[in-house]
C-alpha positions as CSV (number, residue, x, y, z in Angstrom):
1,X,84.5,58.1,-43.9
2,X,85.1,60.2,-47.3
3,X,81.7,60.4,-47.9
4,X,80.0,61.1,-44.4
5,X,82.6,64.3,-44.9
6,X,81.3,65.4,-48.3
7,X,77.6,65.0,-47.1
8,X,78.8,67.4,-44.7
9,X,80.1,69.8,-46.7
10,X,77.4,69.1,-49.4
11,X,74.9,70.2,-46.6
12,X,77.2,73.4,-45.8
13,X,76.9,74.5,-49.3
14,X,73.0,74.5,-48.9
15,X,73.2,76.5,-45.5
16,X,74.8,79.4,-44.5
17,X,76.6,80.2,-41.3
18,X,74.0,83.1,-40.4
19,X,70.8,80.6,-41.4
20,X,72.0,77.2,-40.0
21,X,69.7,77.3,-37.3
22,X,66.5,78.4,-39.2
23,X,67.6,75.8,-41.9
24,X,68.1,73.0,-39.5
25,X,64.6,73.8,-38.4
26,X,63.9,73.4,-41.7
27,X,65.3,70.2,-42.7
28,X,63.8,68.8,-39.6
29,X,60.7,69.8,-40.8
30,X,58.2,67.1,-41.8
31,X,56.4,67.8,-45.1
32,X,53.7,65.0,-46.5
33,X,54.4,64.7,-50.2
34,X,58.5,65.7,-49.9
35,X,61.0,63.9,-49.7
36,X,64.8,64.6,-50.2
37,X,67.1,63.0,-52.1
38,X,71.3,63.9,-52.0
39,X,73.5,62.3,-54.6
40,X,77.3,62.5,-54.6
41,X,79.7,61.9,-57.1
42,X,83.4,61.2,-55.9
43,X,86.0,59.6,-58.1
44,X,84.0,56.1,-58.8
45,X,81.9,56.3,-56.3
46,X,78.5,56.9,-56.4
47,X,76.4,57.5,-53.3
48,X,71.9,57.9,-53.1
49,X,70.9,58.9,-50.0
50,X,66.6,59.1,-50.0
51,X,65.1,60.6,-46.8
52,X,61.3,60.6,-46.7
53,X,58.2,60.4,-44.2
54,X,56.7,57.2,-44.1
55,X,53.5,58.6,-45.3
56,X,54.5,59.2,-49.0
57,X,55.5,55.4,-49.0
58,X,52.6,53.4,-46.8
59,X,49.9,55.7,-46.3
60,X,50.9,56.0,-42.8
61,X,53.7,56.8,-39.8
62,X,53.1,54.7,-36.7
63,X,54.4,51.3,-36.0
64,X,52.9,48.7,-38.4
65,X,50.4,46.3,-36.5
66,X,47.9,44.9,-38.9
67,X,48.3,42.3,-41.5
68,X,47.6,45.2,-43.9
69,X,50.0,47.5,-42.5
70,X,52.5,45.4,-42.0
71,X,52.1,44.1,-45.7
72,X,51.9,47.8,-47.1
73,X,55.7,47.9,-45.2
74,X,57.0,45.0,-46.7
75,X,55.8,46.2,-50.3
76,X,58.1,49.7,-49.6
77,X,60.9,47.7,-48.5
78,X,61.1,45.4,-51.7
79,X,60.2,48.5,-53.7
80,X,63.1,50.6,-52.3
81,X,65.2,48.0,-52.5
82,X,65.2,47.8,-56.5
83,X,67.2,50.4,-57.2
84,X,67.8,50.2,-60.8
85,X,64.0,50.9,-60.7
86,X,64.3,54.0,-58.7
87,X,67.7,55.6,-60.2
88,X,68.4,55.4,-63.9
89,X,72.3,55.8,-64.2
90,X,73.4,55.5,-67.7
91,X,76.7,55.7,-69.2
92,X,78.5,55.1,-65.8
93,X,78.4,51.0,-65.7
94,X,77.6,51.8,-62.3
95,X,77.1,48.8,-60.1
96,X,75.2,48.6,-56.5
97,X,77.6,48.0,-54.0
98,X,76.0,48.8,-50.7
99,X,72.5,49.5,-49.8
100,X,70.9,49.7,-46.6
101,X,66.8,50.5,-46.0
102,X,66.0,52.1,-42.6
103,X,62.6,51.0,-41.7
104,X,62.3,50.8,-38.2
105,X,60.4,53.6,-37.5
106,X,57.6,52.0,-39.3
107,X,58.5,48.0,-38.2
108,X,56.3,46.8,-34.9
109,X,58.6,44.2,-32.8
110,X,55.0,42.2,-31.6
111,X,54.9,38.7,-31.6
112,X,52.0,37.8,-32.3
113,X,48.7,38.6,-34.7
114,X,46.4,39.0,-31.4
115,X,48.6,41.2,-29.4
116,X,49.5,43.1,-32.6
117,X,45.7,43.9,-33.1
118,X,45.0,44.4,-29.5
119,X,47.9,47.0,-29.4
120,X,46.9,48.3,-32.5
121,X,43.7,49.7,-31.3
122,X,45.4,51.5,-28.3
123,X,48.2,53.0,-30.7
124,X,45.8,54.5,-32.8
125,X,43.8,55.9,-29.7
126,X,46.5,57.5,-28.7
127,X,48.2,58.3,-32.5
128,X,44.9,60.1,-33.1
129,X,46.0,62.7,-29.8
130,X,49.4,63.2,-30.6
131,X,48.9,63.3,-34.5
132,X,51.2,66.0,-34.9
133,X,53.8,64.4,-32.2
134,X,54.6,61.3,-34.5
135,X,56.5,61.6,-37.7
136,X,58.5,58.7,-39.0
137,X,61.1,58.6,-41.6
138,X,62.1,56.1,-43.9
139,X,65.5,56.7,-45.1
140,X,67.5,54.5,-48.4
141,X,71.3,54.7,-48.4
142,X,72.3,53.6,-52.2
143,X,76.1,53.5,-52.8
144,X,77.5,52.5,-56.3
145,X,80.6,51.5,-58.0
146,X,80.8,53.4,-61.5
147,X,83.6,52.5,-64.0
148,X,83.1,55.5,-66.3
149,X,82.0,58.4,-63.7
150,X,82.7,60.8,-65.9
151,X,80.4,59.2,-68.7
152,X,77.5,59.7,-65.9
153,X,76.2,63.0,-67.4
154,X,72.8,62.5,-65.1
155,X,70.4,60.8,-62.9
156,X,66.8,60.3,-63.6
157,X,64.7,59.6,-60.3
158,X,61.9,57.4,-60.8
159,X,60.8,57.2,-57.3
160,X,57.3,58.9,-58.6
161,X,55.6,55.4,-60.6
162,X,56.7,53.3,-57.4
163,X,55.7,55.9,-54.8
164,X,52.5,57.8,-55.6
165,X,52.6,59.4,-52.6
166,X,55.8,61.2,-53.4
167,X,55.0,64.9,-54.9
168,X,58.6,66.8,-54.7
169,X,61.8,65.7,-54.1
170,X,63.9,68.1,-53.0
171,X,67.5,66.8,-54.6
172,X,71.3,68.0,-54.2
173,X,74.3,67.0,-55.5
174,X,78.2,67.2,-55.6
175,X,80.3,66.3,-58.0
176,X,84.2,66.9,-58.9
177,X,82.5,69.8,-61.6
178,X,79.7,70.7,-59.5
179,X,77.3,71.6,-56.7
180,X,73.7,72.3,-56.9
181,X,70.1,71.6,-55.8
182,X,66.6,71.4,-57.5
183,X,62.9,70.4,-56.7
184,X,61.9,67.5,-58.7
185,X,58.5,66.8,-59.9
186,X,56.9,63.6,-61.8
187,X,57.0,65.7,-65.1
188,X,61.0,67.0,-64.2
189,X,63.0,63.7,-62.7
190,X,66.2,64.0,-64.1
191,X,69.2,65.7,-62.1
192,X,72.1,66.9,-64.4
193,X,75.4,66.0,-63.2
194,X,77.1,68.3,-65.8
């Protein structure tokens, strides 16, 4: 409950009263290449939160219906799900306590392999006319246990070697010392937490 408050507040600091409504516009926004990434710091714990289309991670944002497709899913999934892969945390002895991957956007519910190519055919019949219609998010909830928080001095984000299609992320954070935000790149992946 704690934290669904400060990634409120976190979100407040970002937006002002008199631009809340362009910026919401904004965060809804779906940009190939971006994703955003929020981090919080409070007293040991430790919470990721990575929202991104499901472009930059498959190649693609309708429901998965081929072999291929539905491979290229599975692939994200166990990639997202490695988290010490994704998020150096040094210093912190910071331990994964929670994670949760939202696919679902991106996960067909067919049965079987015939009616999955069958509706797979029609999907992208109709994908193709409402291209712009269909964007689907894949968002990574990361929360961690640190024993030395104040020894965690900085996160590096290495979410651009797993997920090529990844360009910027645009990260914030809160700490107990801090609030801030920057765009990070392949060549800048390291958030300072002090």
């Amino acid at each position: 409950m704690k934290t669904n408050l400060l990634f409120t507040m976190l979100l407040s600091v970002f937006i002002s009263p008199n631009s809340f409504a362009k910026s919401s516009t904004h965060l809804d926004a779906h940009v190939h290449g971006l994703s955003e990434l929020t981090v919080i710091l409070e007293d040991k714990t430790l919470d990721i939160e990575l929202r991104s289309p499901a472009v930059n991670l498959v190649g693609f944002e309708y429901k998965a219906t081929s072999e291929q497709e539905i491979s290229l899913v599975k692939q994200a999934e166990l990639l997202l799900k490695q988290h010490d892969a994704l998020f150096v945390l040094p210093n912190g002895q910071c331990e994964l306590k929670k994670q949760n991957i939202d696919i679902s956007n991106i996960v067909s519910n067919k049965d079987t392999h015939a009616e999955h190519e069958h509706e797979h055919e029609h999907e992208h019949e109709h994908e193709h006319e409402h291209a712009e219609a269909s964007h689907s998010d894949v968002i990574a909830h990361y929360q961690f246990r640190c024993a030395k928080p104040l020894a965690l001095s900085q996160v590096t984000v290495k979410l651009f070697e797993a997920f090529p299609g990844i360009q910027q992320v645009n990260a914030m954070w809160i700490t107990a010392t801090q609030q801030n935000s920057k765009t990070l790149t392949a060549n800048n992946q390291i958030i300072d937490l002090q």
